[in-house]
C-alpha positions as a Markdown table, in Angstrom:
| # | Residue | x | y | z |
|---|---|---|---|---|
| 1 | Unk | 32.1 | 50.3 | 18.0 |
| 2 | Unk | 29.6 | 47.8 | 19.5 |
| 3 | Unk | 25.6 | 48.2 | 18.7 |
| 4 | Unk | 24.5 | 48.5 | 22.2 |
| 5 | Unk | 21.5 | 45.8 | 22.5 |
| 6 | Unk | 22.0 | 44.5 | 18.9 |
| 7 | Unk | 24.7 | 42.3 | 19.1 |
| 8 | Unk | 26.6 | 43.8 | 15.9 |
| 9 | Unk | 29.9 | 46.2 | 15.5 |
| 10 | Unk | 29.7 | 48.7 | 13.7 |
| 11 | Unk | 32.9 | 50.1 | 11.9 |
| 12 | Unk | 32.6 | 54.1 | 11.7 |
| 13 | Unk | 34.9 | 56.5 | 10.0 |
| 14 | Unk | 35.9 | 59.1 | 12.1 |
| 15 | Unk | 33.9 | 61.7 | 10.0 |
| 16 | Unk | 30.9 | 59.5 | 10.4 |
| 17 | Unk | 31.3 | 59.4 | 14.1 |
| 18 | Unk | 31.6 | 63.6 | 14.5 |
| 19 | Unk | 28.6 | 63.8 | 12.3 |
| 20 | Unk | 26.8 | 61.2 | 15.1 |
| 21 | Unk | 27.8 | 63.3 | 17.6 |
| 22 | Unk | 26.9 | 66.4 | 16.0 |
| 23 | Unk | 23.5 | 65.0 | 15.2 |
| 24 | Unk | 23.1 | 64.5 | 19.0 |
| 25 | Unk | 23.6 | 67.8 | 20.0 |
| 26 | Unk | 21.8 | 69.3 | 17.3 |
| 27 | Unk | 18.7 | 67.0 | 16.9 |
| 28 | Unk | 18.2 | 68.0 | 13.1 |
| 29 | Unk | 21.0 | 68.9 | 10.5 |
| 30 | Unk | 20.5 | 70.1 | 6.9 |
| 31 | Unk | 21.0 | 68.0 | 3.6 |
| 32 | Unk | 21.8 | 69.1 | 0.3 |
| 33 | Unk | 22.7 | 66.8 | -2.7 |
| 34 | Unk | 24.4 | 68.0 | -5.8 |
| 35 | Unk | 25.1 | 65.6 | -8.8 |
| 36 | Unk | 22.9 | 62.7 | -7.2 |
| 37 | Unk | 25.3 | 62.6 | -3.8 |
| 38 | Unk | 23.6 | 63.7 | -0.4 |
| 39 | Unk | 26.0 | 65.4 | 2.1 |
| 40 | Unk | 25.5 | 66.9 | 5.5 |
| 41 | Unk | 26.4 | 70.4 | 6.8 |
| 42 | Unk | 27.1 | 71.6 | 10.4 |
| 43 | Unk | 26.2 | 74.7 | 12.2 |
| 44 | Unk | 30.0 | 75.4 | 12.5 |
| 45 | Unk | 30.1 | 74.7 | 8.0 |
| 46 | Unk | 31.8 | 71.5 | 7.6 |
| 47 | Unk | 30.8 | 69.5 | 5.1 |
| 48 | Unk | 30.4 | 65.3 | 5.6 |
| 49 | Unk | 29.5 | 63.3 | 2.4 |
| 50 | Unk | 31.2 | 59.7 | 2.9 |
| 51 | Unk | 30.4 | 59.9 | 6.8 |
| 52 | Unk | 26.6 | 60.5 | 5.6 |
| 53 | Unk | 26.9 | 58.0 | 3.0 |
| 54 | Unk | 27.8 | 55.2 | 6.3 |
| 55 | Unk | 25.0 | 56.6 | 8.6 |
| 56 | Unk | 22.6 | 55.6 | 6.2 |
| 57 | Unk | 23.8 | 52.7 | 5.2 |
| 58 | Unk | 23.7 | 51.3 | 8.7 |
| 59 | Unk | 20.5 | 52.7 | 9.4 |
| 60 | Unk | 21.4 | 55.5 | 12.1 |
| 61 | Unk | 19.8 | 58.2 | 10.1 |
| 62 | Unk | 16.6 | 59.3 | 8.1 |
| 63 | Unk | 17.4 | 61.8 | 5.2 |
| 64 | Unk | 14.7 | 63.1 | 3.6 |
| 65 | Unk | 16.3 | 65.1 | 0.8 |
| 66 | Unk | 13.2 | 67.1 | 0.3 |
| 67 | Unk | 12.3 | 68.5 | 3.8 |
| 68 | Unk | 14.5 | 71.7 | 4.1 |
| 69 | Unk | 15.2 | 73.2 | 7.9 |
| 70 | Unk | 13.3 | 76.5 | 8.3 |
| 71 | Unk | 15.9 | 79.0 | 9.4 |
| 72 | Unk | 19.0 | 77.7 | 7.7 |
| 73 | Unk | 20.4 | 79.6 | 5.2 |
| 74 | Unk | 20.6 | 76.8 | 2.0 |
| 75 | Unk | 21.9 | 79.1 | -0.3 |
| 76 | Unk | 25.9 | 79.5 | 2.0 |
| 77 | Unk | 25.6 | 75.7 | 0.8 |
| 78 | Unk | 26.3 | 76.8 | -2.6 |
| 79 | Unk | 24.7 | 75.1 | -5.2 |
| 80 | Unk | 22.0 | 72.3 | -4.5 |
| 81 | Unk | 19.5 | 70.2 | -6.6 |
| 82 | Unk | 17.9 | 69.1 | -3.5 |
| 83 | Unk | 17.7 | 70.8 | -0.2 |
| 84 | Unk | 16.5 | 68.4 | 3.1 |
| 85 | Unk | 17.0 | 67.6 | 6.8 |
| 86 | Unk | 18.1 | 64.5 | 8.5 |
| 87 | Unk | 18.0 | 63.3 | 12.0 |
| 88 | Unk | 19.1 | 60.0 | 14.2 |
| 89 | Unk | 16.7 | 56.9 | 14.2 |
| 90 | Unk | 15.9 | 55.1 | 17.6 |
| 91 | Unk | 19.0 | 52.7 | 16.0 |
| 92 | Unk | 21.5 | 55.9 | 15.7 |
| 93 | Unk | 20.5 | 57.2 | 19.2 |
| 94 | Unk | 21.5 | 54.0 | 20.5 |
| 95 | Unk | 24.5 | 53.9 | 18.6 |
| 96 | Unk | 25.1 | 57.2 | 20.0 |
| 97 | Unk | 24.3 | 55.9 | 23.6 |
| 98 | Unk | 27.0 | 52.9 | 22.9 |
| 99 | Unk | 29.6 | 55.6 | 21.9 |
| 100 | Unk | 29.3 | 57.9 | 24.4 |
| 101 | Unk | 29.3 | 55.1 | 27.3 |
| 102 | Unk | 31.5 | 52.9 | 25.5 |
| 103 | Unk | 33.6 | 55.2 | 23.5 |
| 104 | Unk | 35.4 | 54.2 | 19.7 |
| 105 | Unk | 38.4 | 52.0 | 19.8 |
């Protein structure tokens, strides 16, 4: 997918590109981490740990692993060291912006 404005591609798994989306309808998602690894839940209860892993890593989203949603229900996450939030940067709500004009080849 091209980086609208930036000049870059950026190569998304499919999971990485659902959680994107999802993060776009739903502003803020929750975190938990167990064993040192950060994943990503949705509303609807799937799970994204790799597709969280790339978000990062290209700088679409801030995790902070220690600011928990109020409201969500961490415990139907089974067990969790760390319990946080995460939501798009002004670079993943561009991204987004590409995707959704441009689409994923």
């Amino acid at each position: 997918m091209p980086c609208g404005g930036c000049g870059q591609e950026l190569i998304l798994t499919k999971s990485a590109i659902e959680l994107l989306e999802a993060l776009g309808e739903y502003a803020f998602l929750p975190v938990g981490e167990r064993d040192g690894r950060a994943f990503a839940v949705l509303p609807d209860g799937r799970r994204f740990e790799s597709g969280l892993t790339a978000l990062k890593l290209y700088g679409l989203v801030d995790v902070d692993p220690d600011l928990p949603l109020q409201g969500f229900d961490y415990d139907a996450m089974g067990k969790t060291d760390r319990r946080g939030s995460m939501a798009l940067t002004k670079r993943g709500q561009d991204a987004l912006e590409a995707l959704s004009v441009q689409g994923a080849e």
